[in-house]
CHARMM-style PDB file with segment names, atoms N, HN, CA, C and O in Angstrom:
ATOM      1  N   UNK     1     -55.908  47.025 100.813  1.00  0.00      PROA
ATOM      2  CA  UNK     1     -55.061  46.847 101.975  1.00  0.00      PROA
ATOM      3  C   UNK     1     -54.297  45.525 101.899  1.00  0.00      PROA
ATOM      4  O   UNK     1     -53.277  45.324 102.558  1.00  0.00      PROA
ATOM      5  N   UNK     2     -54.796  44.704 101.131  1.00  0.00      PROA
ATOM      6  HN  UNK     2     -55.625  44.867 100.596  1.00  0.00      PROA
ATOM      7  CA  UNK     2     -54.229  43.397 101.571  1.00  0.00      PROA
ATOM      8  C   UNK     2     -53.399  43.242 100.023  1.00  0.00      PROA
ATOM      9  O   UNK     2     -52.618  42.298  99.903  1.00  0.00      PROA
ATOM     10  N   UNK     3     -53.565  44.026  99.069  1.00  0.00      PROA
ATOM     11  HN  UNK     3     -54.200  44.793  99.166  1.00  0.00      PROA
ATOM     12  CA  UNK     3     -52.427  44.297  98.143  1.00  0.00      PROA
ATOM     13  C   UNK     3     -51.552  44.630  98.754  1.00  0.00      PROA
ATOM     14  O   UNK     3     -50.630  43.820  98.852  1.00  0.00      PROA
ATOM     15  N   UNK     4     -51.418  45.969  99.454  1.00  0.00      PROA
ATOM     16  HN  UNK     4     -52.166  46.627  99.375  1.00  0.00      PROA
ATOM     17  CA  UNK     4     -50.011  46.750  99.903  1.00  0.00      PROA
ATOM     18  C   UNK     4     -49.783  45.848 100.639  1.00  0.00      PROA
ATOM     19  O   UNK     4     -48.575  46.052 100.757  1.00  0.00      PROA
ATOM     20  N   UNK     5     -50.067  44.566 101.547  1.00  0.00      PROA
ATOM     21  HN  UNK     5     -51.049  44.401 101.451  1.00  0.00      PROA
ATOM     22  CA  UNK     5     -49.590  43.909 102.596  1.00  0.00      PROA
ATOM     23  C   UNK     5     -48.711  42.680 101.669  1.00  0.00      PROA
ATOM     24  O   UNK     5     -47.602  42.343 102.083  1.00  0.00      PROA
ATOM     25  N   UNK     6     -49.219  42.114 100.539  1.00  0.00      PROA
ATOM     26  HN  UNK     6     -50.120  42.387 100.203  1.00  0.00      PROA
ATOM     27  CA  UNK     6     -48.850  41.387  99.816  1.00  0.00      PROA
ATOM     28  C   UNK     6     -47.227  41.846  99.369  1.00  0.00      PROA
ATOM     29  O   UNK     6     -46.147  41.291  99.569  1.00  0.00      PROA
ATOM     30  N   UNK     7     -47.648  43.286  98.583  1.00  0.00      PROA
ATOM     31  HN  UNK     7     -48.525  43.737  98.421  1.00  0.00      PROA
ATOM     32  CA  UNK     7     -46.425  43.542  97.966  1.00  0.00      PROA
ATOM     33  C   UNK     7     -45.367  43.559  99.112  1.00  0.00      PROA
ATOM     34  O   UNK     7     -44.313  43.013  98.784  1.00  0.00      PROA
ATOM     35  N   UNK     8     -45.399  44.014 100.267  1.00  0.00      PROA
ATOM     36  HN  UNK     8     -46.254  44.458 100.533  1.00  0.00      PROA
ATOM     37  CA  UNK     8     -44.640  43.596 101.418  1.00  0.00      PROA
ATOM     38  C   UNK     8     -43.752  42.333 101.367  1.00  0.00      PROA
ATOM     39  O   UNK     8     -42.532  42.233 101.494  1.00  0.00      PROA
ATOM     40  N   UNK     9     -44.749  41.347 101.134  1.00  0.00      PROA
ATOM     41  HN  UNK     9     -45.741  41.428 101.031  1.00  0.00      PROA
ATOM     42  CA  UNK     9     -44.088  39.924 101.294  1.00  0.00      PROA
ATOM     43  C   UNK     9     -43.174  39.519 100.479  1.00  0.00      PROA
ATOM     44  O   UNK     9     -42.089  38.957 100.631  1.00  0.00      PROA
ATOM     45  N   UNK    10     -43.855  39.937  99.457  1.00  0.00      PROA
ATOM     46  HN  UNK    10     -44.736  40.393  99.333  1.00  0.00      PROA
ATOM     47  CA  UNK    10     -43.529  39.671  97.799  1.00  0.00      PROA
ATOM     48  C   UNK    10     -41.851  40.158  97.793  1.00  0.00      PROA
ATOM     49  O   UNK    10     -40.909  39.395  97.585  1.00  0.00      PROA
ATOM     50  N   UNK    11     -41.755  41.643  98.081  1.00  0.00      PROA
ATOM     51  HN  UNK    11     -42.521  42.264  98.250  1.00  0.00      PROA
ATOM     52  CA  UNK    11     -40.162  42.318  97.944  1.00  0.00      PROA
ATOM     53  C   UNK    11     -39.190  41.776  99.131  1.00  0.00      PROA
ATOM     54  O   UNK    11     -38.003  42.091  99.217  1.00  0.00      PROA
ATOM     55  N   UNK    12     -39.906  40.871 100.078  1.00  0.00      PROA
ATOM     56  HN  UNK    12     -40.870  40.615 100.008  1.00  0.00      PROA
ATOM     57  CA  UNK    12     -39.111  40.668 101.438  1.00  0.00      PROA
ATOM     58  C   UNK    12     -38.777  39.162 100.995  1.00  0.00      PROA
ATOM     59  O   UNK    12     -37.997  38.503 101.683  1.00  0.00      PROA
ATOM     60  N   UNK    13     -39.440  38.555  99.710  1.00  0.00      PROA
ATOM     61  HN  UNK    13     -40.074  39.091  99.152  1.00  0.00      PROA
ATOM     62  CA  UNK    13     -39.016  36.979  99.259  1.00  0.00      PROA
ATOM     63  C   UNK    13     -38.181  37.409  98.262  1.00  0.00      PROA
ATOM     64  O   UNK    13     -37.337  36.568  97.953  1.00  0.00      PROA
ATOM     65  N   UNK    14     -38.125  38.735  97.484  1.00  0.00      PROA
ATOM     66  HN  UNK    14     -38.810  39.418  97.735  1.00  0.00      PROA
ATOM     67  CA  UNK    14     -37.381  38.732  96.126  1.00  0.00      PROA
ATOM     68  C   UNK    14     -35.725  39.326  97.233  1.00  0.00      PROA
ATOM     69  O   UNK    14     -34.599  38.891  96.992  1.00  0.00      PROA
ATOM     70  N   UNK    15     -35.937  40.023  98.008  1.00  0.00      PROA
ATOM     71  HN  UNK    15     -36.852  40.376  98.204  1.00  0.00      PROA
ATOM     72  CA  UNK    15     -35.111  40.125  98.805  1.00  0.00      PROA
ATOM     73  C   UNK    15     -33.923  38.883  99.351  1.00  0.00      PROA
ATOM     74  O   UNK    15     -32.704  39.052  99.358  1.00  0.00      PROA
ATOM     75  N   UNK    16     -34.602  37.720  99.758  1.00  0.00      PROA
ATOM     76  HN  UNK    16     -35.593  37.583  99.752  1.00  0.00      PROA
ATOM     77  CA  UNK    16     -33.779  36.780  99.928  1.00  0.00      PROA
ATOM     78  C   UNK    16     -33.346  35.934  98.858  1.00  0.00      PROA
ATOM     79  O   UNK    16     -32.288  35.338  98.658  1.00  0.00      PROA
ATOM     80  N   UNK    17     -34.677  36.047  98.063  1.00  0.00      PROA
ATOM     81  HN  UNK    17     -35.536  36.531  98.225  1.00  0.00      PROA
ATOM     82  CA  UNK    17     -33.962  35.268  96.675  1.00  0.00      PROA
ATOM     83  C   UNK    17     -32.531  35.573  96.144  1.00  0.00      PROA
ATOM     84  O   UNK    17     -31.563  34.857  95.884  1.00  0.00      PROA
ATOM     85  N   UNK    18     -32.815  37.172  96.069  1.00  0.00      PROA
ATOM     86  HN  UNK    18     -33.601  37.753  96.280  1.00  0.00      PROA
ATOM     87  CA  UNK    18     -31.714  37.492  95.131  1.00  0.00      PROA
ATOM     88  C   UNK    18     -30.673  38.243  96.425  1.00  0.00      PROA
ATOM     89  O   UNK    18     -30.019  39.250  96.155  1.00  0.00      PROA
ATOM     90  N   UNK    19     -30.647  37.871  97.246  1.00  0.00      PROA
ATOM     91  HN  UNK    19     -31.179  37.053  97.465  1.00  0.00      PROA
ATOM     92  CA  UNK    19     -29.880  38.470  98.367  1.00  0.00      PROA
ATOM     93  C   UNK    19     -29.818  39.813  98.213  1.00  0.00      PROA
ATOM     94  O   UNK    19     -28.713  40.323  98.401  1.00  0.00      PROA
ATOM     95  N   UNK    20     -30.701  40.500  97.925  1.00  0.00      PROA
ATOM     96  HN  UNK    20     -31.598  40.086  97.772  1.00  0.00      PROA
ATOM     97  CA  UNK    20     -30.278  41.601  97.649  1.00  0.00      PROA
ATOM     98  C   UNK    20     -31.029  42.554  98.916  1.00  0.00      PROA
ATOM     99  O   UNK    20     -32.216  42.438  99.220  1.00  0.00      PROA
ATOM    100  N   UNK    21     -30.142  43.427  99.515  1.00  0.00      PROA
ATOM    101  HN  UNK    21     -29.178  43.521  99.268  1.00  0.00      PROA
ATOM    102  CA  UNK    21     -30.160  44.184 100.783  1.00  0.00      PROA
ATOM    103  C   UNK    21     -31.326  45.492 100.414  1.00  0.00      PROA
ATOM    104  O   UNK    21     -32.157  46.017 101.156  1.00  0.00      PROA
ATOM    105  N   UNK    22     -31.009  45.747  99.018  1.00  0.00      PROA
ATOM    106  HN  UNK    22     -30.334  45.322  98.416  1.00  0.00      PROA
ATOM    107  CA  UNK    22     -31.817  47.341  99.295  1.00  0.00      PROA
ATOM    108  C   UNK    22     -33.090  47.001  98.549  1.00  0.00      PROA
ATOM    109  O   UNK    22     -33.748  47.905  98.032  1.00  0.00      PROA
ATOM    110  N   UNK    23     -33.515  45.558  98.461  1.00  0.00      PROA
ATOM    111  HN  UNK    23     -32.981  44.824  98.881  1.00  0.00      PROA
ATOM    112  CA  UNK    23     -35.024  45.378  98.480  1.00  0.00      PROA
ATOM    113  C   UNK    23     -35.091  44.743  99.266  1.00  0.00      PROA
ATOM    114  O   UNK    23     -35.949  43.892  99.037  1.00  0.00      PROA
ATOM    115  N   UNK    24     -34.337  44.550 100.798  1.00  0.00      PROA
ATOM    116  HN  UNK    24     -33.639  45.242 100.985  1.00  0.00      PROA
ATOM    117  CA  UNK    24     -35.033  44.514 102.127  1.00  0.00      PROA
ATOM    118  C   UNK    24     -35.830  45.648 102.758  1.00  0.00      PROA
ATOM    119  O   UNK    24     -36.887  45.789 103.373  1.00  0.00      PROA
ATOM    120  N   UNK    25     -34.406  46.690 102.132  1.00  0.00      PROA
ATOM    121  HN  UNK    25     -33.547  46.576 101.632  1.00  0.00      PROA
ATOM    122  CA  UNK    25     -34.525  47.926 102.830  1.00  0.00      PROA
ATOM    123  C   UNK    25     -36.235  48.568 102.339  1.00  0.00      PROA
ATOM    124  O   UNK    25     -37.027  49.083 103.128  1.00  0.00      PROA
ATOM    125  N   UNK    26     -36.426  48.391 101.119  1.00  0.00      PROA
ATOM    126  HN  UNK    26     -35.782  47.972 100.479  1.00  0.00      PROA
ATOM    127  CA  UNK    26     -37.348  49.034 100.331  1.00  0.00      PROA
ATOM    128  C   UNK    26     -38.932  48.032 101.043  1.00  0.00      PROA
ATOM    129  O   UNK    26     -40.072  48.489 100.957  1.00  0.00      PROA
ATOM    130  N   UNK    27     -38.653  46.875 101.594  1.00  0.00      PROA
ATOM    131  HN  UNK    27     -37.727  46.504 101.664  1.00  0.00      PROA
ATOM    132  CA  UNK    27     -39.771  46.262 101.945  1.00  0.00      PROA
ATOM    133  C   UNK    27     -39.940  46.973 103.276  1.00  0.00      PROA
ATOM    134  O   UNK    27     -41.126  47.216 103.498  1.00  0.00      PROA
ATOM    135  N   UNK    28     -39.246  47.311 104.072  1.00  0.00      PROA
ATOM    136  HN  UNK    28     -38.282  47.114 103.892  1.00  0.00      PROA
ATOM    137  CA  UNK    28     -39.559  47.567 105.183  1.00  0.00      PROA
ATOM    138  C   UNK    28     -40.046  49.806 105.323  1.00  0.00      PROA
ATOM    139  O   UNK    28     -40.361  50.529 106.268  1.00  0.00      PROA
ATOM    140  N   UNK    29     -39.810  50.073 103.668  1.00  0.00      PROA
ATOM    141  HN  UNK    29     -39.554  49.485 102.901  1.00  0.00      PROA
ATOM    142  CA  UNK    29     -39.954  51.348 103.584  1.00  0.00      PROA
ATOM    143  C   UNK    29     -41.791  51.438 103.316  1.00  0.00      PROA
ATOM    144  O   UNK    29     -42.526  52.342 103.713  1.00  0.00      PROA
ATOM    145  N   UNK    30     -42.205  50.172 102.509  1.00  0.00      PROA
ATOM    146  HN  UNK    30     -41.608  49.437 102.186  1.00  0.00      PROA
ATOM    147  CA  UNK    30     -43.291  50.440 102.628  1.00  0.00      PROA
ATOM    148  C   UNK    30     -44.632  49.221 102.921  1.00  0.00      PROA
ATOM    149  O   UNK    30     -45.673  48.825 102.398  1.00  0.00      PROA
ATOM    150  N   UNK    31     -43.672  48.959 104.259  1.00  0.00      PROA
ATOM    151  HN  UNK    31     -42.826  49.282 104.684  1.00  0.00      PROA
ATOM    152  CA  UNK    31     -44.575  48.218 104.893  1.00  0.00      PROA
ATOM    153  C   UNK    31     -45.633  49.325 105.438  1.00  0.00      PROA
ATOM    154  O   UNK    31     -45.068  50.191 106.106  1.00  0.00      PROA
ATOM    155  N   UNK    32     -46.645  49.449 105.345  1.00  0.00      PROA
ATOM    156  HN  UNK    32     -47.104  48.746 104.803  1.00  0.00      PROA
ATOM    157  CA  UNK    32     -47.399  49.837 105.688  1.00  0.00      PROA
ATOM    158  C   UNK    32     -48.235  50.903 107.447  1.00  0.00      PROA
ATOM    159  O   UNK    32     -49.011  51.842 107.625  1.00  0.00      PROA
ATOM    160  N   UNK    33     -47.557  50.111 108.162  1.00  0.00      PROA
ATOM    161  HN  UNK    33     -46.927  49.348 108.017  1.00  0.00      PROA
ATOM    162  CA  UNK    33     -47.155  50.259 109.928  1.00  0.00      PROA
ATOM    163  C   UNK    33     -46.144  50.944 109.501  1.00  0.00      PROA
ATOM    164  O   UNK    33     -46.425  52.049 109.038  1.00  0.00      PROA
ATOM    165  N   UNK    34     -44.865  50.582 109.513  1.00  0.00      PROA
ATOM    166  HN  UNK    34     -44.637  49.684 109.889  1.00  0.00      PROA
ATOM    167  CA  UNK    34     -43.911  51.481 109.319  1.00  0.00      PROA
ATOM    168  C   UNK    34     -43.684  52.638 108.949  1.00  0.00      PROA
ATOM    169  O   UNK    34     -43.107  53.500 109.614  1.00  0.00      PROA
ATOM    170  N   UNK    35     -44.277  52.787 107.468  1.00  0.00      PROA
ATOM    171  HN  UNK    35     -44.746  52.087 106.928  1.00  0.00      PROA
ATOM    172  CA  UNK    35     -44.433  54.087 106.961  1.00  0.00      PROA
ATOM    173  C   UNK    35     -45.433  55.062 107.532  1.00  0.00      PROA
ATOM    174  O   UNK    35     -45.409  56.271 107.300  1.00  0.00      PROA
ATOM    175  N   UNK    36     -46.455  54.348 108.418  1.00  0.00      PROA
ATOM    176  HN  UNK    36     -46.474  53.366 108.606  1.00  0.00      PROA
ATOM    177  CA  UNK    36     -47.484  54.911 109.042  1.00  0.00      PROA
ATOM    178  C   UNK    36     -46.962  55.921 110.564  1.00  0.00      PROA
ATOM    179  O   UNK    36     -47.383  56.900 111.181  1.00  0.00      PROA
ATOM    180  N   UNK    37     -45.907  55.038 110.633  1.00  0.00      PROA
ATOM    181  HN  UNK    37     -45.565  54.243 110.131  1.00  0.00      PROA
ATOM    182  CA  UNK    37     -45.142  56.173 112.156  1.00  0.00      PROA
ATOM    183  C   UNK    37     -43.930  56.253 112.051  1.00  0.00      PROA
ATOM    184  O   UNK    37     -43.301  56.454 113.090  1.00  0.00      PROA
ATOM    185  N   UNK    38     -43.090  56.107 110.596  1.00  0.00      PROA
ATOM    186  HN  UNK    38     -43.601  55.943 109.752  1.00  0.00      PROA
ATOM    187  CA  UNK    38     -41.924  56.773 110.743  1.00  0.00      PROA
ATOM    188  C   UNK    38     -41.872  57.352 108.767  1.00  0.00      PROA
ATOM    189  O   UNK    38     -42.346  57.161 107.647  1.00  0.00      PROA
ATOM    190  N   UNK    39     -40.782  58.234 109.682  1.00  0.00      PROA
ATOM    191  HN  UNK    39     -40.397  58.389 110.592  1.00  0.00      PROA
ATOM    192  CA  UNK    39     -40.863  59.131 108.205  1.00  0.00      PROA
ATOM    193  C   UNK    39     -39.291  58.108 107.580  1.00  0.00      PROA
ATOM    194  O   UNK    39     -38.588  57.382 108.284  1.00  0.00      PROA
ATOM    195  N   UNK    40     -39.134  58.380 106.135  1.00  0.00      PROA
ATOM    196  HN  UNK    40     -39.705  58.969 105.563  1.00  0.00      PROA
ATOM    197  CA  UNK    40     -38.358  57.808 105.353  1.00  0.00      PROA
ATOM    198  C   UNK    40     -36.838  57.963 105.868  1.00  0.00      PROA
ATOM    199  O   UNK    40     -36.085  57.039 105.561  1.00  0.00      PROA
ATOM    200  N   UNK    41     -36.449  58.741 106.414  1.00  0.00      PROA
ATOM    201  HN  UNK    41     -37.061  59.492 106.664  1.00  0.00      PROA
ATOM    202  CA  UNK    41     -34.879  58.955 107.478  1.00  0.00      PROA
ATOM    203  C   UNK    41     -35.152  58.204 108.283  1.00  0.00      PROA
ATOM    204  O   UNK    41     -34.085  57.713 108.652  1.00  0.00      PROA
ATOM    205  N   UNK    42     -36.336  57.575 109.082  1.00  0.00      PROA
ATOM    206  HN  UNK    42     -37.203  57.974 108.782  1.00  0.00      PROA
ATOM    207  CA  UNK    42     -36.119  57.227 110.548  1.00  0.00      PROA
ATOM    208  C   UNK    42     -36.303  55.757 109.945  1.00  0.00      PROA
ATOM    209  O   UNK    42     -35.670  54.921 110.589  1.00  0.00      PROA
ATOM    210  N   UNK    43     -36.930  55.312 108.998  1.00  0.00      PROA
ATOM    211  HN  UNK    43     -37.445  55.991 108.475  1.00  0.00      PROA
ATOM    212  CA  UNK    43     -36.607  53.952 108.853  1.00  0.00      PROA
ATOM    213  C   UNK    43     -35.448  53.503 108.287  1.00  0.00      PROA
ATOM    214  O   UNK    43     -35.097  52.335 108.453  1.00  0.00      PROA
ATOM    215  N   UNK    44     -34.837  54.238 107.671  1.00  0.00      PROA
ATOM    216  HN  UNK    44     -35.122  55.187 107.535  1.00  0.00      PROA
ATOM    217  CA  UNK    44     -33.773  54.258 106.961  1.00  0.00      PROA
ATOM    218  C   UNK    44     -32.375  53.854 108.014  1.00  0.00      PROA
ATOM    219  O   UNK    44     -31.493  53.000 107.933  1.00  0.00      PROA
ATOM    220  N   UNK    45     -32.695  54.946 109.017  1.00  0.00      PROA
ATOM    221  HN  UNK    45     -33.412  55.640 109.083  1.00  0.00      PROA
ATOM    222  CA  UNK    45     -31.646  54.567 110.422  1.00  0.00      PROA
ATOM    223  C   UNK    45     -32.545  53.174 110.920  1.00  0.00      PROA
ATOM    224  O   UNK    45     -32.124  52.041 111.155  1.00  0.00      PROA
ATOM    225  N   UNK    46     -33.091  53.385 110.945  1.00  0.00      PROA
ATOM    226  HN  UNK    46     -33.433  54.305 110.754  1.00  0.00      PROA
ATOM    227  CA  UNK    46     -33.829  51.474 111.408  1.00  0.00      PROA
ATOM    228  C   UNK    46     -32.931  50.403 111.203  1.00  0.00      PROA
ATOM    229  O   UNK    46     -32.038  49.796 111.795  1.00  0.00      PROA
ATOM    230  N   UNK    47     -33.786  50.423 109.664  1.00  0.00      PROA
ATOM    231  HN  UNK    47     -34.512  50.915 109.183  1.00  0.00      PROA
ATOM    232  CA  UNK    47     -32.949  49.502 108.964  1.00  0.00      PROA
ATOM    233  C   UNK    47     -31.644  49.223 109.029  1.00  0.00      PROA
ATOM    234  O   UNK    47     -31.254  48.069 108.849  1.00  0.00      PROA
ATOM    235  N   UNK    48     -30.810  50.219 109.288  1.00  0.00      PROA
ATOM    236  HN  UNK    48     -31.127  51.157 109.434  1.00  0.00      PROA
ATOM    237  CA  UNK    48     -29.348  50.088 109.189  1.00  0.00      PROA
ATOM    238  C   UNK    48     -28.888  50.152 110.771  1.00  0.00      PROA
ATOM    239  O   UNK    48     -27.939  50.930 110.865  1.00  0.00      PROA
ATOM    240  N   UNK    49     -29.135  49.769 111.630  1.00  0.00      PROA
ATOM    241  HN  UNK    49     -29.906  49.137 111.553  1.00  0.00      PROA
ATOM    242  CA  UNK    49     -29.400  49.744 113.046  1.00  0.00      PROA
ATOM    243  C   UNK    49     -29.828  48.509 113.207  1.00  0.00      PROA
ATOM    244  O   UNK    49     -29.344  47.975 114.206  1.00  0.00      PROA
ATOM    245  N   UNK    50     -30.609  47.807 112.552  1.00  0.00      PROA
ATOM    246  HN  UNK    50     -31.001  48.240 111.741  1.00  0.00      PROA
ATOM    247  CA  UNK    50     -31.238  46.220 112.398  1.00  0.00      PROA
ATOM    248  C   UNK    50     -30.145  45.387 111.560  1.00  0.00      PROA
ATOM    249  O   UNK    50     -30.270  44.166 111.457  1.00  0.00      PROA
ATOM    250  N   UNK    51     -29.334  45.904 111.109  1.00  0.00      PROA
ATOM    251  HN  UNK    51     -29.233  46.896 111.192  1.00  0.00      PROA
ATOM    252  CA  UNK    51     -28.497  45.398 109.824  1.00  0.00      PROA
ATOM    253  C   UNK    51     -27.585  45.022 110.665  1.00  0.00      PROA
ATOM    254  O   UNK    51     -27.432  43.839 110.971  1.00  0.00      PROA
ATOM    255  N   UNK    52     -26.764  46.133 111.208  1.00  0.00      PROA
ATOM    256  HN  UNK    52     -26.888  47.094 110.960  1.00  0.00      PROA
ATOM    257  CA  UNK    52     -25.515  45.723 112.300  1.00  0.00      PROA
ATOM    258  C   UNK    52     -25.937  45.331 113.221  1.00  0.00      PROA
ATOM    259  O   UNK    52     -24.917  45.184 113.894  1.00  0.00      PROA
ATOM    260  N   UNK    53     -27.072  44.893 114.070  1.00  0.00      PROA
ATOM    261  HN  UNK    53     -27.901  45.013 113.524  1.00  0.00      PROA
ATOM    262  CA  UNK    53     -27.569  44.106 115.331  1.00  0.00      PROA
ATOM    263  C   UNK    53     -27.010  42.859 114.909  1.00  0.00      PROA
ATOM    264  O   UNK    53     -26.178  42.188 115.520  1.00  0.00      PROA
ATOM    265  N   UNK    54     -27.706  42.538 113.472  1.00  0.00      PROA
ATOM    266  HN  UNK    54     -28.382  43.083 112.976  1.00  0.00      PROA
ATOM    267  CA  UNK    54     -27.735  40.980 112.915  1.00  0.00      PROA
ATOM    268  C   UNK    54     -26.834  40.616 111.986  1.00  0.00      PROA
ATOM    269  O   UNK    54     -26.838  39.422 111.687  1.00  0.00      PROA
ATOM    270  N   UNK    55     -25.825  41.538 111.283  1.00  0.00      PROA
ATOM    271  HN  UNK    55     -25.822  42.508 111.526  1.00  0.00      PROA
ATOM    272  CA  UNK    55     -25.014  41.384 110.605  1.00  0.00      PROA
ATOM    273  C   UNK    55     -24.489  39.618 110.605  1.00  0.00      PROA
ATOM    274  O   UNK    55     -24.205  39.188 109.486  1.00  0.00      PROA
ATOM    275  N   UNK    56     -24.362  38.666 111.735  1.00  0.00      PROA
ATOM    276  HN  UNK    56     -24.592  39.015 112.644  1.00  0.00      PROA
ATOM    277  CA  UNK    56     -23.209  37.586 111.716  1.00  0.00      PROA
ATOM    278  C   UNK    56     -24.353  37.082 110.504  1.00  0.00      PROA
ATOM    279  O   UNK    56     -23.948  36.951 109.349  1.00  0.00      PROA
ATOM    280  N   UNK    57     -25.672  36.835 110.815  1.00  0.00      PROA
ATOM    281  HN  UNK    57     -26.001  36.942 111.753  1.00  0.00      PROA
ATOM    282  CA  UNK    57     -26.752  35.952 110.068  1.00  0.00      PROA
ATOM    283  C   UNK    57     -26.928  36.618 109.303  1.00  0.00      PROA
ATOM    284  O   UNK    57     -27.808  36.029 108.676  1.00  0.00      PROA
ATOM    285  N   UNK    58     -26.639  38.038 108.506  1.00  0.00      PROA
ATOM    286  HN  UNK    58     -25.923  38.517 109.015  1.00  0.00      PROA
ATOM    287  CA  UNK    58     -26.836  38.278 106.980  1.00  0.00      PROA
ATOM    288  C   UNK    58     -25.483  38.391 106.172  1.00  0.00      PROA
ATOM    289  O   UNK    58     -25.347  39.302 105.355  1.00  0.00      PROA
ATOM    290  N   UNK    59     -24.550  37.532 106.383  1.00  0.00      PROA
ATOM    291  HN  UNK    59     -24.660  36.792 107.047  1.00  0.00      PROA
ATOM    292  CA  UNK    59     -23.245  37.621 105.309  1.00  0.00      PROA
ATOM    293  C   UNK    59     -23.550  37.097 104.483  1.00  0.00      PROA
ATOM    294  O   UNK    59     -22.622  37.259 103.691  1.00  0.00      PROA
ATOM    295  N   UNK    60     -24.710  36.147 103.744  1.00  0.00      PROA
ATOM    296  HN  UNK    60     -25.464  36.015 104.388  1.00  0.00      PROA
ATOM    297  CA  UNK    60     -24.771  35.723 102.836  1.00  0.00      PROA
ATOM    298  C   UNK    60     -25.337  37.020 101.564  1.00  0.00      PROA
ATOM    299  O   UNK    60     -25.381  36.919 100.338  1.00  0.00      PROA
ATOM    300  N   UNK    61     -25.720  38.219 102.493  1.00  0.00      PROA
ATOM    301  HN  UNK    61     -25.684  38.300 103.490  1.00  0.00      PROA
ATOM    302  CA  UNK    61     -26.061  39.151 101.552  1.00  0.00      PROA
ATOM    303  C   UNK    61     -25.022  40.402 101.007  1.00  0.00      PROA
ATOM    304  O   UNK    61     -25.111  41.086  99.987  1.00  0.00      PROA
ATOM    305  N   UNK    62     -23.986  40.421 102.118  1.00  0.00      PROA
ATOM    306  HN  UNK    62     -23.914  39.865 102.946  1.00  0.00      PROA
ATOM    307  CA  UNK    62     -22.629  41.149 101.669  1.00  0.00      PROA
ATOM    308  C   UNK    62     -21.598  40.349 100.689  1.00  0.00      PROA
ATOM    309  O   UNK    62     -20.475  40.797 100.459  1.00  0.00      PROA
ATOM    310  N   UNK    63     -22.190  38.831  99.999  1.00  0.00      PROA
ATOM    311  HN  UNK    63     -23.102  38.467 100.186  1.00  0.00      PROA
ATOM    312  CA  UNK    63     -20.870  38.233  99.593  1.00  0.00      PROA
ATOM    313  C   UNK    63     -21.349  39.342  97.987  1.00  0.00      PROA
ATOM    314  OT1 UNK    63     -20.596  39.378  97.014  1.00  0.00      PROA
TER     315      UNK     63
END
């Protein structure tokens, strides 16, 4: 359990490292809770529903 919680962290730091958006997306696919009450479409609209909420504070990941 505390592997899968790790790898969580792990893809949500390689995420900002490398700005890269679809290993945000992929951290939050198998966070653990998440995947536990939503199926792979409904996080998917999540995510991209969380993206345009916060869009002004993630342009450093669209450059």
């Amino acid at each position: 359990m505390n592997r899968a919680h790790m790898a969580v962290h792990e893809l949500v730091v390689d995420a900002l490292l490398e700005r890269d958006r679809q290993k945000a997306k992929y951290a939050l696919m198998i966070d653990p809770l998440t995947a536990a009450v939503c199926s792979l479409e409904e996080i998917d609209r999540l995510f991209e529903e969380m993206w345009a909420a916060e869009r002004e504070y993630l342009r450093p990941f669209e450059a």
